[in-house]
C-alpha positions as a Markdown table, in Angstrom:
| # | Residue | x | y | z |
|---|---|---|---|---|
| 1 | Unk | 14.2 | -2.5 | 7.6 |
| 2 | Unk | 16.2 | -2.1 | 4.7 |
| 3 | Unk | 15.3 | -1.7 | 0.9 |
| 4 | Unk | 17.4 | -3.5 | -2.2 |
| 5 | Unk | 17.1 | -0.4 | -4.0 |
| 6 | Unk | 19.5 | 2.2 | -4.2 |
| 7 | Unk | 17.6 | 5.5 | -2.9 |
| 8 | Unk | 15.7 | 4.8 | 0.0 |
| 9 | Unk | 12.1 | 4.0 | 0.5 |
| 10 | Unk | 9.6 | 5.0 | 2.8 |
| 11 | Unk | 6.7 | 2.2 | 3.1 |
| 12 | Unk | 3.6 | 3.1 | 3.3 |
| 13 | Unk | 0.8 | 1.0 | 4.5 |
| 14 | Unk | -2.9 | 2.2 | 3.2 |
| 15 | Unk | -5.5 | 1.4 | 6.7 |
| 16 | Unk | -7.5 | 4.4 | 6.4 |
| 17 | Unk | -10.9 | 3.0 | 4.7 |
| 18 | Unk | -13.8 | 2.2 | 6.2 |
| 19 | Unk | -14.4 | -0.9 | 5.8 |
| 20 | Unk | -17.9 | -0.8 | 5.0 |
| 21 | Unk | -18.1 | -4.2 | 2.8 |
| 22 | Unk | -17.0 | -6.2 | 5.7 |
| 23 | Unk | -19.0 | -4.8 | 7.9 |
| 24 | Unk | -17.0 | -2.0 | 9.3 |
| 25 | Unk | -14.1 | -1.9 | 11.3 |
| 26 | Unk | -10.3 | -2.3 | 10.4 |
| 27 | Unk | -9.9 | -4.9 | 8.1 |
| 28 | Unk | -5.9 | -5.1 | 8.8 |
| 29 | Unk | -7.1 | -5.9 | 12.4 |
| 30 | Unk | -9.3 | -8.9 | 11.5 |
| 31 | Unk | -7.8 | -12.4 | 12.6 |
| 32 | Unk | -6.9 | -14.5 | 9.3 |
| 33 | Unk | -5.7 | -18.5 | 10.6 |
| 34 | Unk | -4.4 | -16.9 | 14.1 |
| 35 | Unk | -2.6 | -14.1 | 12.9 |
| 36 | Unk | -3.9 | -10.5 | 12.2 |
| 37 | Unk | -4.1 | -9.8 | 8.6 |
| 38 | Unk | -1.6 | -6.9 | 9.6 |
| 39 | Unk | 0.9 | -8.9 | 10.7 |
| 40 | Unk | 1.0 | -10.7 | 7.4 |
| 41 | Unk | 1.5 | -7.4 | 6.1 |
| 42 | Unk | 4.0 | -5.9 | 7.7 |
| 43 | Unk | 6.0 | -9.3 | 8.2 |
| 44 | Unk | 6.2 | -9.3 | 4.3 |
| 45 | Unk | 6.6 | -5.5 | 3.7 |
| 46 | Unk | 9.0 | -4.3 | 6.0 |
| 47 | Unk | 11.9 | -5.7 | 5.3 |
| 48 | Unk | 12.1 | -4.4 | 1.6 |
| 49 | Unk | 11.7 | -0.7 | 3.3 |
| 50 | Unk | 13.9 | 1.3 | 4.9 |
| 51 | Unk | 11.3 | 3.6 | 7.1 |
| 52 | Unk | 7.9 | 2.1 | 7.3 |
| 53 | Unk | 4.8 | 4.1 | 8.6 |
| 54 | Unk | 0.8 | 3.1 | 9.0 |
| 55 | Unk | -1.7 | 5.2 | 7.1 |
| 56 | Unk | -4.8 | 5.0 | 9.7 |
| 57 | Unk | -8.0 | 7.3 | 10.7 |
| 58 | Unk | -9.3 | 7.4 | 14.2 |
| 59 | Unk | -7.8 | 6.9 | 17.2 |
| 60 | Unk | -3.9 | 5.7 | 16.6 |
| 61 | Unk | -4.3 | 4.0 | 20.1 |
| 62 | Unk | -5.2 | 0.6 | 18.2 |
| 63 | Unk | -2.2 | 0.5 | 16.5 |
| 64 | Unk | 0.0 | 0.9 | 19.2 |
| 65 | Unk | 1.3 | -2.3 | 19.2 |
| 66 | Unk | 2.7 | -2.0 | 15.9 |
| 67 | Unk | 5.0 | 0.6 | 17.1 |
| 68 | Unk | 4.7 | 2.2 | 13.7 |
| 69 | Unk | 4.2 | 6.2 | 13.2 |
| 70 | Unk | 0.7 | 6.8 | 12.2 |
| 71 | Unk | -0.4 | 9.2 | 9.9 |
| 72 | Unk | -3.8 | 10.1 | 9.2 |
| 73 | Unk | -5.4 | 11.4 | 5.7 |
| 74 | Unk | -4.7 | 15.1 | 5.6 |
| 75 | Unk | -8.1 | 15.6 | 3.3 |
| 76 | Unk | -11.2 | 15.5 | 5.2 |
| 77 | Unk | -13.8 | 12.9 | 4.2 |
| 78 | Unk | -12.3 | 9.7 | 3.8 |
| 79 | Unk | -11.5 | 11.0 | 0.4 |
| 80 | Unk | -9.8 | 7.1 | 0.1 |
| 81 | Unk | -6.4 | 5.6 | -1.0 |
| 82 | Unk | -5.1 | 8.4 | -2.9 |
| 83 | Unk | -5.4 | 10.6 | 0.5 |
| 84 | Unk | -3.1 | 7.8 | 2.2 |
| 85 | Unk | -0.7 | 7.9 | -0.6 |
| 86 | Unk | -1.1 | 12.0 | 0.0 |
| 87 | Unk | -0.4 | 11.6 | 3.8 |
| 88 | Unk | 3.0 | 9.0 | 2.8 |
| 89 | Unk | 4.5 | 11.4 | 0.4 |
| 90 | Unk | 3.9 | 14.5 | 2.7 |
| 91 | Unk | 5.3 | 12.1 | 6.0 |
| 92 | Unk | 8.1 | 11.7 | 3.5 |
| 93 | Unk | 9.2 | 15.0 | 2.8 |
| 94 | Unk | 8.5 | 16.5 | 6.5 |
| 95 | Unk | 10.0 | 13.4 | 8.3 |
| 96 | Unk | 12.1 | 11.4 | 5.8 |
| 97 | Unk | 13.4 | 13.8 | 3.5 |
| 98 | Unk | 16.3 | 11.0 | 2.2 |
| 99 | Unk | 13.3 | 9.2 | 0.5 |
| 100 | Unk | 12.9 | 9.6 | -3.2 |
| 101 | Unk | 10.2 | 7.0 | -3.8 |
| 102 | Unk | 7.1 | 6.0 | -1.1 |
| 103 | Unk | 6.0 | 2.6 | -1.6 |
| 104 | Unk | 2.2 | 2.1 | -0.7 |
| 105 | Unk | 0.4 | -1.2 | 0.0 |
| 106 | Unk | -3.1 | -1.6 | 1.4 |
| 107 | Unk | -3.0 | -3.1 | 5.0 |
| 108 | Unk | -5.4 | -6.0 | 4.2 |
| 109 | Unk | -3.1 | -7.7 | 1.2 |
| 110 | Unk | -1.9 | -10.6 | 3.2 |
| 111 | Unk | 0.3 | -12.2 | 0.4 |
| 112 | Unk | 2.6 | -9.6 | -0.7 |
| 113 | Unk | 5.2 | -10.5 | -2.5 |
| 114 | Unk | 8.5 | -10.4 | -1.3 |
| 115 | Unk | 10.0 | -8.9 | -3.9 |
| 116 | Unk | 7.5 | -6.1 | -4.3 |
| 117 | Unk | 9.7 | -2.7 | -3.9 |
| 118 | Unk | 12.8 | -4.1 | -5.6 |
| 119 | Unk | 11.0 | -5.2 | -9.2 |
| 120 | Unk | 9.2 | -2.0 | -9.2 |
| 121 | Unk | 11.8 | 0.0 | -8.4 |
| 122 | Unk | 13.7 | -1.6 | -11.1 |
| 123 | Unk | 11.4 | -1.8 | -13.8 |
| 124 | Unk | 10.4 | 2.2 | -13.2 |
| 125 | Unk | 14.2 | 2.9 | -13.7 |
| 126 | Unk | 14.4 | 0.5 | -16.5 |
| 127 | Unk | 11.6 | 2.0 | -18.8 |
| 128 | Unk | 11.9 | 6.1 | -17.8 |
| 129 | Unk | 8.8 | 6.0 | -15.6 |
| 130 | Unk | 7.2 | 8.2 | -12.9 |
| 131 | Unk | 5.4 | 5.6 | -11.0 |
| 132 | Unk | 4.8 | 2.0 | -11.1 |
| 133 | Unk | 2.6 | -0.1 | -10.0 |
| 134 | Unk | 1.6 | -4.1 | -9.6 |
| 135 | Unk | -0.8 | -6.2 | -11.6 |
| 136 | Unk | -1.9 | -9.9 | -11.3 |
| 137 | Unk | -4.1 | -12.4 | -13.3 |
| 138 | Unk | -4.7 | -9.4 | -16.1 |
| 139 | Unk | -5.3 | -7.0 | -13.4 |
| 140 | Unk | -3.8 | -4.1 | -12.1 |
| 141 | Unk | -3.1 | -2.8 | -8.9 |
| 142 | Unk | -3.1 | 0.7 | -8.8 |
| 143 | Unk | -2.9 | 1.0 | -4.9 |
| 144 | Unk | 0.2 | -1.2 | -4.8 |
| 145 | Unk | 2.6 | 1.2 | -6.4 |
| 146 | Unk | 5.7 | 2.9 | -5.5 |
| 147 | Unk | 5.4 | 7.0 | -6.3 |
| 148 | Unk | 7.8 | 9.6 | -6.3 |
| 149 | Unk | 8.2 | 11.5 | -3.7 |
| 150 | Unk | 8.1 | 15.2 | -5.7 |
| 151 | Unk | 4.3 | 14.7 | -6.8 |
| 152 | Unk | 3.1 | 15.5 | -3.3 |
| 153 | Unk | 1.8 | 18.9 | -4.7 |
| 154 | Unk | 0.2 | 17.5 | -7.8 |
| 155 | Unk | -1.8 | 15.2 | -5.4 |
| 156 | Unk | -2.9 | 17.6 | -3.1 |
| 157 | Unk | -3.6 | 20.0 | -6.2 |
| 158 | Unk | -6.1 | 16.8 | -7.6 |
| 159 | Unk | -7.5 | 15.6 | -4.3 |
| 160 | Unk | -8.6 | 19.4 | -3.1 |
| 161 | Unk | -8.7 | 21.3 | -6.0 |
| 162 | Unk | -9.9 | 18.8 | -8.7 |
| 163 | Unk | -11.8 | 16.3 | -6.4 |
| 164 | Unk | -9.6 | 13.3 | -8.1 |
| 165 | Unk | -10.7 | 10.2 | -6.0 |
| 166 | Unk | -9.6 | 7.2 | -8.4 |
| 167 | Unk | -6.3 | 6.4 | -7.7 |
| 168 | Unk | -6.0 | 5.6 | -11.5 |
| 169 | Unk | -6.7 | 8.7 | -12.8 |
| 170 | Unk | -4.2 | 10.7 | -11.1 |
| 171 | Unk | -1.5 | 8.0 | -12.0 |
| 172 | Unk | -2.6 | 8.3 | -15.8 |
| 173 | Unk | -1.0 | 11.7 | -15.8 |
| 174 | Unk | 2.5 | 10.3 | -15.9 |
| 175 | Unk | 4.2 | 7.9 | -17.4 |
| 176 | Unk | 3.4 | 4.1 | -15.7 |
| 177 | Unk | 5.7 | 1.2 | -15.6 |
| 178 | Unk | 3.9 | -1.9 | -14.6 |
| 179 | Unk | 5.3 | -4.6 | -13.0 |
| 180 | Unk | 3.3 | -8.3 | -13.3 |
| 181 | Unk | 3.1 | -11.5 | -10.7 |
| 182 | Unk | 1.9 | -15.1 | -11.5 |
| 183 | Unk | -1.4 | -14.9 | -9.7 |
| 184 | Unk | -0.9 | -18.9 | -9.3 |
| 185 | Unk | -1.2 | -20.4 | -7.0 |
| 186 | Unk | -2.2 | -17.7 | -5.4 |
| 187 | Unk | -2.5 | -14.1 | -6.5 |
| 188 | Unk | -0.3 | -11.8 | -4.3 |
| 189 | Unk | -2.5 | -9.0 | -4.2 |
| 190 | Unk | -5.6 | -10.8 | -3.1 |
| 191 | Unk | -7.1 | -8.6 | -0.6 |
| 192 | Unk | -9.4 | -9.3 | 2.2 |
| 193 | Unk | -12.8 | -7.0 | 1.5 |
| 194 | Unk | -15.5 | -9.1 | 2.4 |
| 195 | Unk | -16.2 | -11.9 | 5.1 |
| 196 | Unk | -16.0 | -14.1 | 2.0 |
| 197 | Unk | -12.7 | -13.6 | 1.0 |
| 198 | Unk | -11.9 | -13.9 | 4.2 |
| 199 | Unk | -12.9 | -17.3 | 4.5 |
| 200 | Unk | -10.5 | -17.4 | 1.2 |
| 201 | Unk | -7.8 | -16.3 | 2.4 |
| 202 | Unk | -8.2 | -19.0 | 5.2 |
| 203 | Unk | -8.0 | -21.9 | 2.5 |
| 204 | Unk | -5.1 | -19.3 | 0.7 |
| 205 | Unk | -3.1 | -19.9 | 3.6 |
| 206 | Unk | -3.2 | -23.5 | 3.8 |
| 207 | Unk | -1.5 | -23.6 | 0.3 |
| 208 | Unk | 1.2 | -21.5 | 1.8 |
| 209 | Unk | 1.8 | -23.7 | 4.8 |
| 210 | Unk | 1.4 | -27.3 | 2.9 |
């Protein structure tokens, strides 16, 4: 796994929900046209990091296969994404202190593009910003974003001190480059939530494989 960027990147994939709008469960462990969803991911995320760990509640048994570290939220409560960008930027700076920046992605994005962590690496250097982050179809993407690695005590400071939950609203404290995809003819960032979308990511695929 190695990164086109020139500090090095620890990936970070976001599992740790609960799932509850599909019915509960892992999402990244749902079957999408015979692959798991979390293949996808990591097939497509992976090679543009140079360290890649799996952000993941429960029992890390499931996972095994993966043969990924696991890290779970270190805020009790499901507290949500920001507590798995929390546990990446902490992993970082215990485990893989060479890492300036984390890249995060949620593990139930299938279509990630392939030039994720290089364009928003390049755009946060290019326009003097602390974090950057995707967008899509007039949308953005605050979960898909790459973070420095020195605002693991701000975080922390937000989630347990200020009760911050909304990714968005801790990010609006710095300065945000933002970096945006054609979202045709597919949108990159399309995530599986629901068992509808995942019967849309089925007919997504087959415009990828015509």
């Amino acid at each position: 796994m190695k990164s086109d960027v020139s500090s090095p990147v620890l990936g970070v994939i976001l599992a740790g929900g609960l799932g509850r709008r599909m019915g509960g469960g892992d999402k990244p462990l749902r079957v999408l046209a015979d692959r798991v969803i979390l293949d996808r991911v990591v097939e497509r995320f992976a090679p543009q990091c140079d360290a890649l760990v799996l952000n993941a509640n429960g029992d890390p048994a499931r996972f095994a296969s993966y043969g990924l570290p696991i890290i779970a939220d270190g805020v009790e409560g499901f507290a949500g994404p920001l507590a798995g960008i929390l546990a990446g930027l902490e992993h970082a700076a215990e485990r893989f202190p060479g890492a300036e920046t984390v890249a995060t992605v949620p593990g139930d994005c299938p279509f990630l593009p392939r030039d994720l962590v290089v364009r928003l690496e390049e755009a946060r250097v290019r326009e003097y910003a602390d974090i950057a982050i995707a967008a899509s179809g007039g949308r953005h993407h605050p979960v898909v974003g790459l973070w420095p690695a020195s605002l693991k005590a701000d975080l922390r400071r937000a989630l347990v001190e200020e009760d911050v939950r909304k990714v968005e609203r801790f990010a609006s404290r710095y300065r945000i480059a933002t970096v945006a995809w054609p979202a045709e003819p597919l949108d990159p960032f399309f995530n599986v939530n629901t068992p509808d979308d995942l019967i849309e990511a089925e007919r997504l695929v087959s415009l990828l494989e015509d």
